[in-house]
NUKETI-206123 format. One record per residue (C-alpha): residue number from 1; z, x, y; residue in one letter. Coordinates in nm, 2 decimals, padded with zeros to 4 digits, always signed. Each point is the difference from the previous one (the first is absolute). Example, Ala and Ser with C-alpha at 12.3 -4.5 7.8 and 13.67 -1.06 7.14 Angstrom:
<nodes>
NODE  resi       z       x       y  resn
NODE     1  +00.78  +01.23  -00.45     A
NODE     2  -00.07  +00.14  +00.34     S
</nodes>
This chain:
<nodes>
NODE  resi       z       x       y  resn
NODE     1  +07.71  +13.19  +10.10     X
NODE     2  -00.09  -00.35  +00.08     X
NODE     3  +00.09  -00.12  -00.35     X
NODE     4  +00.34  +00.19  -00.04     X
NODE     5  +00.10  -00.20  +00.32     X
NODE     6  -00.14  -00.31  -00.15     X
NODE     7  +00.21  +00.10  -00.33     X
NODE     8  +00.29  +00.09  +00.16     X
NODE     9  +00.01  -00.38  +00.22     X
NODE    10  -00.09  -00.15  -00.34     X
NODE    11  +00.32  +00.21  -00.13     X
NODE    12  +00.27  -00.01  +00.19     X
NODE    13  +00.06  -00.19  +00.42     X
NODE    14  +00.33  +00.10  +00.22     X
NODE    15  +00.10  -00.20  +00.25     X
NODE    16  -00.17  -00.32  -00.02     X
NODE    17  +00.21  -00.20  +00.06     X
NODE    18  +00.25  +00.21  +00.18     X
NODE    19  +00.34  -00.03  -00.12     X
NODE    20  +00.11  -00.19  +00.37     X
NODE    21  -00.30  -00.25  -00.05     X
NODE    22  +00.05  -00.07  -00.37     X
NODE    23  +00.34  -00.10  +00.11     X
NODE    24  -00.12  -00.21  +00.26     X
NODE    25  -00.29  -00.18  -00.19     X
NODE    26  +00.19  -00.02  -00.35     X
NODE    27  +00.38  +00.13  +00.06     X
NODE    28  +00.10  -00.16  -00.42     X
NODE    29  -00.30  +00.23  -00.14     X
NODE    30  +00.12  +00.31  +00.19     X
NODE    31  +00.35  -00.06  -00.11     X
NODE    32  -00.11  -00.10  -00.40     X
NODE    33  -00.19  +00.35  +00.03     X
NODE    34  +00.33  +00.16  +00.11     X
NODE    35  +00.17  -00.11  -00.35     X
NODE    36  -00.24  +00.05  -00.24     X
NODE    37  -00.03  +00.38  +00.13     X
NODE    38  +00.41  -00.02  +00.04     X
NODE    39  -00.01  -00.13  -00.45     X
NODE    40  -00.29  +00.28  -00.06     X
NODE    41  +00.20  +00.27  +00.13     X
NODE    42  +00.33  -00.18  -00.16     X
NODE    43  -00.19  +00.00  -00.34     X
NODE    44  -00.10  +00.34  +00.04     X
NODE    45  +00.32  +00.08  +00.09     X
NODE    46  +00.16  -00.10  -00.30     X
NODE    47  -00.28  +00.17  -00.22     X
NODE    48  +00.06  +00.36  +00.15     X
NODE    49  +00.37  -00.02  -00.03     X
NODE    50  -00.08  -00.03  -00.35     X
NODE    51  -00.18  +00.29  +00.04     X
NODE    52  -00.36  +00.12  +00.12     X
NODE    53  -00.07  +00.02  -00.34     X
NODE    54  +00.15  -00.32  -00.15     X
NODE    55  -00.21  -00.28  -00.16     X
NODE    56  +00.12  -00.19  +00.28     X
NODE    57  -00.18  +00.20  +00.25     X
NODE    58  -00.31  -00.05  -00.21     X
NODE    59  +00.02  -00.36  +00.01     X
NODE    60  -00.01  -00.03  +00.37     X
NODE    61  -00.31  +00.18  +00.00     X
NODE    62  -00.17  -00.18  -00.26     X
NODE    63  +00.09  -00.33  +00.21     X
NODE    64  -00.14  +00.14  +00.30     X
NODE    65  -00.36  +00.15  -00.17     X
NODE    66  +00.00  -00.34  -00.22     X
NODE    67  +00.08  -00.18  +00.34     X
NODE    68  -00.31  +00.22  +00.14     X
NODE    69  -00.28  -00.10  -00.27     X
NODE    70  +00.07  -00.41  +00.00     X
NODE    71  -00.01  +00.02  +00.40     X
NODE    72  -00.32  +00.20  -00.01     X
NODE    73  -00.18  -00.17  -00.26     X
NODE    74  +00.12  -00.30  +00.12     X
NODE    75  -00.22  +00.04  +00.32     X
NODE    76  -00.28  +00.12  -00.17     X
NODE    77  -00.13  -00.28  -00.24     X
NODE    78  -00.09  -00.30  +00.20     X
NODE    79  +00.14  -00.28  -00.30     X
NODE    80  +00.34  +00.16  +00.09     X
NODE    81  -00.06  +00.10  +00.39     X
NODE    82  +00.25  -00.32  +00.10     X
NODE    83  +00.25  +00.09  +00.21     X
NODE    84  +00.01  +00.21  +00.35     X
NODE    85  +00.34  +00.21  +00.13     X
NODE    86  +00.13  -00.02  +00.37     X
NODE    87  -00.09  +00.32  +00.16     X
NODE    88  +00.26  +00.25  +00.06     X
NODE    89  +00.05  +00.35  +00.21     X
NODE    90  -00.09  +00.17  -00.33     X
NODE    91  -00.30  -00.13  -00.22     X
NODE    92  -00.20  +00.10  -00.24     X
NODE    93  -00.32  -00.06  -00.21     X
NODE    94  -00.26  -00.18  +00.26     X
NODE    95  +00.34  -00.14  +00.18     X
NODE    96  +00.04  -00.19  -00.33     X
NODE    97  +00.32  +00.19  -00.09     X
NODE    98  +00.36  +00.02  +00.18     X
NODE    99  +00.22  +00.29  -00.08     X
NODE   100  +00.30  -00.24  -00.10     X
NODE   101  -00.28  -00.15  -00.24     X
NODE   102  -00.05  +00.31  -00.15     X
NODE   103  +00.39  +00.07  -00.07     X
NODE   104  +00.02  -00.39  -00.03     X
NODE   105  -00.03  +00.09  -00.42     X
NODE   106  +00.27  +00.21  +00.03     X
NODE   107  +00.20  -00.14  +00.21     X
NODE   108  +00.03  -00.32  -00.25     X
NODE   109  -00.04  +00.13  -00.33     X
NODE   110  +00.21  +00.28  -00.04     X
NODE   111  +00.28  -00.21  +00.10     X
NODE   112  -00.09  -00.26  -00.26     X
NODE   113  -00.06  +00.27  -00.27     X
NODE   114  +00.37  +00.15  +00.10     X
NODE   115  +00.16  -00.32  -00.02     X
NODE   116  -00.12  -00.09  -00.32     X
NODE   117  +00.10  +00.32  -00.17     X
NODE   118  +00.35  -00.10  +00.08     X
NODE   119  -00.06  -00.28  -00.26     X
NODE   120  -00.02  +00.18  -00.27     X
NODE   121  -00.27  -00.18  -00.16     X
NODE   122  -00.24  +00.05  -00.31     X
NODE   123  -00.27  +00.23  +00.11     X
NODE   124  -00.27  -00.25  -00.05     X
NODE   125  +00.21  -00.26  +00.19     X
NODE   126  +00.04  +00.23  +00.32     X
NODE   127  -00.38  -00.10  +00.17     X
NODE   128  +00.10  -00.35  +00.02     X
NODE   129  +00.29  +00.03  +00.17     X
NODE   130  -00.20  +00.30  +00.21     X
NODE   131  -00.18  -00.32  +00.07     X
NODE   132  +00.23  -00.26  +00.11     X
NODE   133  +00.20  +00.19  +00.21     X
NODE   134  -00.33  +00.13  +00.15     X
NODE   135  -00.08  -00.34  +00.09     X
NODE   136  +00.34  -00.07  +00.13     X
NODE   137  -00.03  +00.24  +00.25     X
NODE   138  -00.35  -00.16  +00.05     X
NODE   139  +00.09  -00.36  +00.05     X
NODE   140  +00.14  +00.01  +00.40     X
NODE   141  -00.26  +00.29  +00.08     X
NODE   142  -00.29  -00.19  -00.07     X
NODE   143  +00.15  -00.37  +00.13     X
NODE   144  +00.10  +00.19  +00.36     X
NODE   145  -00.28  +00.28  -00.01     X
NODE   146  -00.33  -00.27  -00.01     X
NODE   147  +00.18  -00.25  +00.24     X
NODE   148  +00.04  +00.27  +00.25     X
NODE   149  -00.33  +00.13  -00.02     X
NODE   150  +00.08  +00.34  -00.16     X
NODE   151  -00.32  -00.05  -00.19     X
NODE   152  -00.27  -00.29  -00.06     X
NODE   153  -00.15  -00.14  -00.34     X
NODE   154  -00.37  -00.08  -00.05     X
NODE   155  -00.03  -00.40  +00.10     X
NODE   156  -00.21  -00.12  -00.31     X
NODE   157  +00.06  +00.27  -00.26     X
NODE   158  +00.06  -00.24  -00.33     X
NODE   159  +00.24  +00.29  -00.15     X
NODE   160  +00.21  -00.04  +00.30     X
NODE   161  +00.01  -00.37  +00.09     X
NODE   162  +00.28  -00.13  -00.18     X
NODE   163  +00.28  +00.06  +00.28     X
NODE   164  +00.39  +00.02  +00.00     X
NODE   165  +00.09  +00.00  +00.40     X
NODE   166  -00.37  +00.12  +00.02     X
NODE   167  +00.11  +00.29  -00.28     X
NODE   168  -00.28  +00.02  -00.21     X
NODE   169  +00.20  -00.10  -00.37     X
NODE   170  -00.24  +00.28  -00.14     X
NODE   171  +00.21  +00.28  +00.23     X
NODE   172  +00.30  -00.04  -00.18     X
NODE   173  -00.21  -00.01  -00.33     X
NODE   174  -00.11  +00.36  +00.13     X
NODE   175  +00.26  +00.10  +00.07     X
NODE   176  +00.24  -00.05  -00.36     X
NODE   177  -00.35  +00.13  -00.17     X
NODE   178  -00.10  +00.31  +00.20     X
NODE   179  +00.31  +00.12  -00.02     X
NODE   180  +00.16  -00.11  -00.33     X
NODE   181  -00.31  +00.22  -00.14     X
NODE   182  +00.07  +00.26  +00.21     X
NODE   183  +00.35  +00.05  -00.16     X
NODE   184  -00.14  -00.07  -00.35     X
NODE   185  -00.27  +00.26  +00.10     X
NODE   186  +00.25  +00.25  +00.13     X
NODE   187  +00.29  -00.03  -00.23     X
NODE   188  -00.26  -00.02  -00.28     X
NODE   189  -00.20  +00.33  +00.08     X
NODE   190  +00.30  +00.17  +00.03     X
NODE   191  +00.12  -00.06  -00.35     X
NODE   192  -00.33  +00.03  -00.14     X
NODE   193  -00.03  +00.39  +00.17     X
NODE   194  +00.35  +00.08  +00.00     X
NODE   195  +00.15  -00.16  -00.25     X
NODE   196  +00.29  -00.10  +00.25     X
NODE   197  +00.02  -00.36  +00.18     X
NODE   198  +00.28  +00.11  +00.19     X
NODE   199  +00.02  -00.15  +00.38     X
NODE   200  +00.14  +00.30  +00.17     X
NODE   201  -00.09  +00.38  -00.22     X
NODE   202  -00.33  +00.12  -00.02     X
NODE   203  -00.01  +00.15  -00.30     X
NODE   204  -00.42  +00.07  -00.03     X
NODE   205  -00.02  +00.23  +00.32     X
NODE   206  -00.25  +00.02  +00.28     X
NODE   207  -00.27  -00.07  -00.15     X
NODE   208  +00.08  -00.26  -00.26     X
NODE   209  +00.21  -00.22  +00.26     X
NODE   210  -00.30  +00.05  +00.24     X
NODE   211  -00.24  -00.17  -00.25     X
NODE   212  +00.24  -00.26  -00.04     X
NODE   213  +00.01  -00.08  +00.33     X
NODE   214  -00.38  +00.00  +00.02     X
NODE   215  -00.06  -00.20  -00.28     X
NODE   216  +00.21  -00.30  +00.18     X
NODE   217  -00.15  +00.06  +00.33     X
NODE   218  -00.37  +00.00  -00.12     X
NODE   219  +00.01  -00.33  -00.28     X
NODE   220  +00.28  -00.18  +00.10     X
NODE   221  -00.21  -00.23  +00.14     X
NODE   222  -00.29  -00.04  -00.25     X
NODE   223  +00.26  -00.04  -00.25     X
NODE   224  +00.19  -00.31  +00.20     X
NODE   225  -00.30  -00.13  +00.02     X
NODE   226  -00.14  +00.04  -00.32     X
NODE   227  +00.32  -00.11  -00.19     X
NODE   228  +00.16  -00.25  +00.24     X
NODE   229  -00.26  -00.11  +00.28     X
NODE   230  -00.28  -00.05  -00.25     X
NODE   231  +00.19  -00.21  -00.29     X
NODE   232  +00.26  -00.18  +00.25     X
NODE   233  -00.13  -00.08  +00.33     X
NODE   234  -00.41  +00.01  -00.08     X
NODE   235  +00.10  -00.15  -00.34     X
NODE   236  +00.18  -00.30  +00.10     X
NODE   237  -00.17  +00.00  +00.39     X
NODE   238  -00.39  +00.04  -00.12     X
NODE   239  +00.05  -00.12  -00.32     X
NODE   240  +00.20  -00.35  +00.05     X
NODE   241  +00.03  -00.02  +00.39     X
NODE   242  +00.40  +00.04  -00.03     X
NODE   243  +00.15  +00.00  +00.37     X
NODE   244  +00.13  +00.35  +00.06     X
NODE   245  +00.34  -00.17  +00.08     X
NODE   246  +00.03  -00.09  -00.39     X
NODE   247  -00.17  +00.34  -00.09     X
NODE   248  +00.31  +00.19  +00.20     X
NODE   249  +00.24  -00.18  -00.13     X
NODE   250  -00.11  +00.03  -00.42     X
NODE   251  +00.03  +00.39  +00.17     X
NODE   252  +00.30  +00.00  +00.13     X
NODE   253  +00.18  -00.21  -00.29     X
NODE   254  -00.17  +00.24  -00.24     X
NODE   255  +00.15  +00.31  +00.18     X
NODE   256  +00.35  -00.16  +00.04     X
NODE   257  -00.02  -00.11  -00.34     X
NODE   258  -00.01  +00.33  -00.12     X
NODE   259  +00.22  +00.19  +00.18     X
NODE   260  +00.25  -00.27  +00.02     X
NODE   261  -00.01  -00.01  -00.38     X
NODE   262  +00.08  +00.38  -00.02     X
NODE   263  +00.23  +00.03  +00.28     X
NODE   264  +00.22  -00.28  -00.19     X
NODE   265  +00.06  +00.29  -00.25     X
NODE   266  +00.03  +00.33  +00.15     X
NODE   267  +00.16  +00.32  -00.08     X
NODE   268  +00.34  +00.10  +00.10     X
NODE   269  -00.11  +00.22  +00.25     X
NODE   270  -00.19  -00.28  +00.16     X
NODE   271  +00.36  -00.12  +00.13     X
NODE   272  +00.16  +00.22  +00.12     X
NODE   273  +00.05  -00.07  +00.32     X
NODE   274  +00.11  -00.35  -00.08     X
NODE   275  +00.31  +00.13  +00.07     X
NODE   276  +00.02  +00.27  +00.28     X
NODE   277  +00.09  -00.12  +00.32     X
NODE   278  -00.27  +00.02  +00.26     X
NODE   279  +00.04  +00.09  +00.31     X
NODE   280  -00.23  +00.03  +00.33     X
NODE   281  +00.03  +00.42  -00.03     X
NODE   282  -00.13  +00.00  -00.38     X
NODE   283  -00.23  -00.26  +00.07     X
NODE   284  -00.19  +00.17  +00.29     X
NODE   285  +00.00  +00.32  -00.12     X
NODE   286  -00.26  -00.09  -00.24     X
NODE   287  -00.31  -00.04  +00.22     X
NODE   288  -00.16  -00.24  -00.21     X
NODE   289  +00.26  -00.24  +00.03     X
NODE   290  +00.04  +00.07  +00.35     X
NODE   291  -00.37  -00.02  +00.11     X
NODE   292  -00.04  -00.35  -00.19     X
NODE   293  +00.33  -00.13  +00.16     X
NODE   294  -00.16  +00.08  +00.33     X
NODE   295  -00.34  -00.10  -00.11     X
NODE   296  +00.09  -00.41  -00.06     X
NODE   297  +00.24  +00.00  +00.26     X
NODE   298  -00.30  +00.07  +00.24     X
NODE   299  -00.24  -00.29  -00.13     X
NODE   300  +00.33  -00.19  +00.03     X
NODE   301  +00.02  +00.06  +00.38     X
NODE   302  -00.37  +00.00  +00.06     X
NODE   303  -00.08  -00.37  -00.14     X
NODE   304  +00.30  -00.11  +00.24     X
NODE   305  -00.13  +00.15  +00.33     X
NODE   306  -00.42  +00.11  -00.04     X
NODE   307  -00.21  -00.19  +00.20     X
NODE   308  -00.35  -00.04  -00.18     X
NODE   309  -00.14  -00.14  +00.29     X
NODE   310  +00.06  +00.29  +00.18     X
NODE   311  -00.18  +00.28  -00.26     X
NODE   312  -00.37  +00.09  +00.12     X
NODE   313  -00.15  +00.20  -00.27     X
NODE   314  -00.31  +00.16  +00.18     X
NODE   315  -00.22  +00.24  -00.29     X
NODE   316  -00.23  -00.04  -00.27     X
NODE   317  -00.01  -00.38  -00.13     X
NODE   318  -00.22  -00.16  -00.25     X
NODE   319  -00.33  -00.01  +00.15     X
NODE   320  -00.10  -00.37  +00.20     X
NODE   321  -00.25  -00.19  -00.08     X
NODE   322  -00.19  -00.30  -00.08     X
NODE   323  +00.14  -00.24  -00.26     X
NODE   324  -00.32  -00.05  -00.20     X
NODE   325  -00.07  +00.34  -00.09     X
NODE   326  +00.10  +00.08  -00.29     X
NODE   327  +00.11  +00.32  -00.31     X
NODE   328  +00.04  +00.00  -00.33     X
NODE   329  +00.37  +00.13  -00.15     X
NODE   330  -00.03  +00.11  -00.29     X
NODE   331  +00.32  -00.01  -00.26     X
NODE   332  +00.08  +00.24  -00.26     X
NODE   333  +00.00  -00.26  -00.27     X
NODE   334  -00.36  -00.05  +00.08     X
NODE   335  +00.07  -00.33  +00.22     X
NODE   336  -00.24  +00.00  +00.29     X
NODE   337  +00.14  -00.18  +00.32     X
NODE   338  -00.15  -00.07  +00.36     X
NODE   339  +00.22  +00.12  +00.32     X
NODE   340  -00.14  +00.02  +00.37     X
NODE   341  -00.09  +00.26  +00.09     X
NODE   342  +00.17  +00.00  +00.33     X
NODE   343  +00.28  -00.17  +00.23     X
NODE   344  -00.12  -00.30  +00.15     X
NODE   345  +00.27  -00.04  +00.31     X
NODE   346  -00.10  -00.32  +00.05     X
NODE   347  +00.10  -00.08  -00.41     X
NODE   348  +00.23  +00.18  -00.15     X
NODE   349  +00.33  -00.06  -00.20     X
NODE   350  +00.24  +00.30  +00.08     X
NODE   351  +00.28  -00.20  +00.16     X
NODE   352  +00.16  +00.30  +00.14     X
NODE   353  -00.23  +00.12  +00.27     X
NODE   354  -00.22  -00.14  +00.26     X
NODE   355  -00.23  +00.15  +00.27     X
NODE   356  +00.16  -00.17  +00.30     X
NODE   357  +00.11  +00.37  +00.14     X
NODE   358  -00.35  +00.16  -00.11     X
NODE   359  -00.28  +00.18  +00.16     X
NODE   360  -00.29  +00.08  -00.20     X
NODE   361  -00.33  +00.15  +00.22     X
NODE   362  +00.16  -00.05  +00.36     X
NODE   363  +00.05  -00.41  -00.15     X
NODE   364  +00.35  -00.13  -00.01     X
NODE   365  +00.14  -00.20  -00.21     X
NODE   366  -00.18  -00.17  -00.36     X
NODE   367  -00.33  +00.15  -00.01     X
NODE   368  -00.26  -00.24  -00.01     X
NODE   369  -00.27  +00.16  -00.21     X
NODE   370  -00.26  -00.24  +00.13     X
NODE   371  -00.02  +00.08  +00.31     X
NODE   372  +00.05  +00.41  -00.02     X
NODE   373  -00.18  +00.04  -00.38     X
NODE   374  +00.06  +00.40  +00.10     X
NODE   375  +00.38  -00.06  -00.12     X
NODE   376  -00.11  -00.08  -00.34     X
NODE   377  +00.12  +00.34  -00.27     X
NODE   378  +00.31  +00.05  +00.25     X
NODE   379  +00.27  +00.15  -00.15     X
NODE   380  +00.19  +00.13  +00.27     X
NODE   381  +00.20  -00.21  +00.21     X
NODE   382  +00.31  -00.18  +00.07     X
NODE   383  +00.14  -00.26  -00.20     X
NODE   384  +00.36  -00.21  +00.12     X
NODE   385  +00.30  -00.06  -00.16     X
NODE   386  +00.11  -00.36  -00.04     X
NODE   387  +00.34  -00.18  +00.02     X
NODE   388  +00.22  -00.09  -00.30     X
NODE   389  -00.15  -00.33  -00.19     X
NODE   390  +00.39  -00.03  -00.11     X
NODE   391  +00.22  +00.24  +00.15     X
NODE   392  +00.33  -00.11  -00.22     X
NODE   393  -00.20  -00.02  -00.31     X
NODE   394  -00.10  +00.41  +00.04     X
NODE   395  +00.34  +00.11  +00.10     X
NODE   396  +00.13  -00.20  -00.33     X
NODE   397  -00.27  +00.12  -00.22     X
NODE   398  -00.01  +00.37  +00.12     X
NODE   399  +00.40  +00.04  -00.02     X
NODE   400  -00.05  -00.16  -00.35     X
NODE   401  -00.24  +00.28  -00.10     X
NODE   402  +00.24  +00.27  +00.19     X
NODE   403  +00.32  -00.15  -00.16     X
NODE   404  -00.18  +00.04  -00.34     X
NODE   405  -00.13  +00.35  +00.06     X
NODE   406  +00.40  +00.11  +00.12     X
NODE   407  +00.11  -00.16  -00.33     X
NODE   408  -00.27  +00.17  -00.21     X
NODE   409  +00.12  +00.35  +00.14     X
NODE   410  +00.33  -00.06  +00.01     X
NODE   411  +00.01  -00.07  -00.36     X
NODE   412  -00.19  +00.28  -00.09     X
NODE   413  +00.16  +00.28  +00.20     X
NODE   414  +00.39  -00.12  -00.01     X
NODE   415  +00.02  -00.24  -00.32     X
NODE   416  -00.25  +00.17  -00.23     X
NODE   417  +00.00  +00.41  -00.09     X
NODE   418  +00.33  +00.17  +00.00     X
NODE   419  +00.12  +00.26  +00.20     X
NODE   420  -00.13  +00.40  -00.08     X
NODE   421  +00.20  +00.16  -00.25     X
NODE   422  +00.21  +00.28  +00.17     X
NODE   423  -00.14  +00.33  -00.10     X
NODE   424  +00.25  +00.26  -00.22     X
NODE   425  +00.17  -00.05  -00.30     X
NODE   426  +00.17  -00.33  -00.06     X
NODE   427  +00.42  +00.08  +00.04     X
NODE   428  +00.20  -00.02  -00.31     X
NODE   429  +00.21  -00.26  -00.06     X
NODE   430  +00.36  +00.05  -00.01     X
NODE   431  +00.17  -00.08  -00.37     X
</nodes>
C-alpha cells in the first residue's frame, strides 16, 4: 500500500500551491497557465469542429503524447535533466510536470501547423514553416517566462550557456527542430499508410491514423535529434566551438530561406483571401486566429506592468552546492564536458533570481553552505525574482517579437488561403 501512495505522490500532487497562494507568490505564472489551457482548448476546439474524427483532431493528440515523451525523457537522463518548472495546483511526474506543460505542445503547435496549411506550400516545405511559426510563438514566452521565474535553467550546463535575455539560444533551436520533425513525421506517416497527405480527412481510419499519430509522438524526438541536433548544433558546437547565437541564426536563415523561396511562388489558392475584406466577426470566428490575437496581446501587456522583483518561485530548484564539485556532461556527438554538479549561491550566473527572500532549513536568506554543510543536495526552496536590467529595452524587444508573431498570423489566416468553396452545384451563367 505503502508504495501505491509513494507512486501515486510521484504521479500526480493537488493543491500545492493552492490556486490563492500561487497567485500571491507568482500572480504572471498563474495567469500564463490560464492561456496556454484557454489556446489548448481553442486548438482542440477548432480540431473537433472539424470533426471527432478529422485529421485535425489527430494532430492535437499527437502534439500532446509527443509533448508527453520529450518532457518525460527529458527528466530522466541526467545530460538533458537542465531545467526545473514553477510548481502549480496541478503537477505531475515527481512535481517535475505542470498540467499547462503537458497541453503546452498543443497549445503551440497545432496553431502553428494550422497556420501553415493556409500557405499552401509544397509538402516537404510545410515542417519549416511548422517551425518558424512555432518559434514565433516561442520568442516572448521564453524572454518573459525565465525572467519571471516560471521556470529555472541549470547554471553551468555548456548546452545551455549561450543566453538571449537568459533564453538559452539552444531553446529556440528545440523548438524549430522538435517540432518541424514532428510535422514531417506526421504528415509523412500519414501518406506513407494512407496514401492521403491531406490536413483535414482521414482517409486510413482508426487504426491507421492512430499509428500515425504514435509514430510522431514516440520518434519525433530521436529523429530532431538525430537529423538536426546531431549535424547542426553538436556539429558546429562540439566540432568547431560556434556560439549558439551563429548556430541559430544559419537555422533560422536556412528555414526562412526555404519557405520564403516557395511562398514567393504559390498556387492560386494560396491567395485567396488577398482580396476578401476582413472583418473582426470572420476574423474571431476562427479560434486559431482568435487565440493568437489574444495570446501576443497578453505578453504585450505583461512586459509593460510584471514586476520580476516581486515573483517568488518556491519548489524544486537545481540542487545547491559547492562550486568545486564537479560532473561530467556528456554530448551526443561524443564531446565530453565538465558542469557542477550543483548551485553554488554564493557563485552563480543566472541574473534573474537571487535568494534575498529565501529560507532554506529555518536559514533566511543566501545559504551559506559553510557554515550549515546539511543544506548541501537541496533542491527545494525559494528562489527571488529580480528587477528589470533594462526595463525599456524588454518592452521594445518583446512588442517586436509580438508585432512579428500578429504579422506572421495575419498573413497567413486573412492574406494567404482563400475562402471555402460554397457547397452545391456552381449556378449557371446567364447567356
Amino acid at each position: 500500500m505503502d508504495t501505491v501512495k509513494e507512486w501515486l505522490d510521484w504521479f500526480v500532487c493537488i493543491n500545492n500551491p493552492t490556486i490563492p497562494e500561487m497567485w500571491d507568490q507568482q500572480p504572471t505564472f498563474l495567469l500564463a497557465n490560464l492561456l496556454y489551457l484557454l489556446m489548448a482548448a481553442m486548438s482542440l476546439k477548432f480540431a473537433v469542429r472539424h470533426g471527432w474524427n478529422s485529421r485535425y483532431t489527430y494532430m492535437w493528440f499527437a502534439a500532446l503524447f509527443h509533448g508527453i515523451v520529450t518532457e518525460i525523457v527529458s527528466y530522466q537522463f541526467p545530460d538533458i535533466n537542465n531545467f526545473w518548472h514553477s510548481q502549480t495546483p496541478l503537477i505531475f511526474a515527481g512535481r517535475r510536470f505542470p498540467l499547462y506543460i503537458v497541453l503546452f505542445y498543443p497549445a503551440t503547435i497545432t496553431h502553428a501547423y494550422i497556420a501553415v496549411e493556409n500557405l499552401k506550400l509544397p509538402g516537404w516545405v510545410e515542417p519549416f514553416a511548422v517551425g518558424l511559426f512555432d518559434v514565433i510563438i516561442d520568442f516572448p514566452y521564453d524572454i518573459m517566462g525565465i525572467k519571471l521565474l516560471w521556470w529555472t535553467w541549470h547554471d553551468t550546463d555548456h548546452n545551455i550557456a549561450d543566453r538571449h535575455y537568459w533564453v538559452p539560444w539552444t531553446s529556440y533551436f528545440f523548438h524549430m527542430s522538435f517540432h518541424s520533425t514532428f510535422a514531417a513525421l506526421l504528415n509523412g506517416s500519414r501518406y506513407l499508410l494512407t496514401g492521403s497527405a491531406d490536413k483535414k480527412v482521414a482517409s486510413g481510419g482508426f487504426v491507421r491514423e492512430s499509428i500515425c499519430v504514435i509514430i510522431t509522438a514516440m520518434f519525433s524526438m530521436a529523429f530532431a535529434v538525430i537529423f538536426q541536433m546531431l549535424p547542426i548544433y553538436h556539429g558546429l558546437k562540439d566540432g568547431f566551438g560556434f556560439h549558439t547565437e551563429v548556430i541559430m541564426f544559419i537555422v533560422f536563415a536556412l528555414y526562412f530561406g526555404i519557405v520564403y523561396w516557395y511562398d514567393r511562388d504559390p498556387p492560386n489558392e494560396a491567395r485567396g483571401n488577398v482580396n476578401t475584406k476582413m472583418t473582426l466577426s470572420r476574423w474571431f470566428s476562427n479560434e486559431s486566429a482568435a487565440v493568437m490575437t489574444i495570446y501576443y496581446i497578453f505578453f504585450v501587456i505583461l512586459v509593460v506592468f510584471a514586476k520580476p522583483e516581486n515573483e517568488r518561485s518556491y519548489g524544486m530548484h537545481e540542487p545547491i552546492g559547492p562550486a568545486d564539485e564537479k560532473v561530467e556532461l556528456y554530448a551526443i556527438s561524443g564531446a565530453v564536458y565538465v558542469k557542477q554538479k550543483y548551485l553554488d549561491p554564493l557563485n552563480y550566473d543566472e541574473g534573474y533570481f537571487d535568494f534575498r527572500c529565501s529560507e532554506i532549513g529555518g536559514f533566511k536568506g543566501t545559504p551559506n553552505l559553510t557554515a550549515h554543510p546539511e543544506l548541501i543536495g537541496t533542491d527545494w526552496y525559494t528562489v527571488c525574482g529580480t528587477p528589470y536590467e533594462n526595463h525599456a529595452e524588454y518592452i521594445a524587444v518583446v512588442w517586436a517579437f509580438c508585432v512579428l508573431g500578429l504579422y506572421s498570423f495575419f498573413n497567413a489566416f486573412a492574406r494567404s488561403a482563400g475562402p471555402k468553396k460554397p457547397k452545391g452545384k456552381p449556378k449557371r451563367k446567364r447567356e
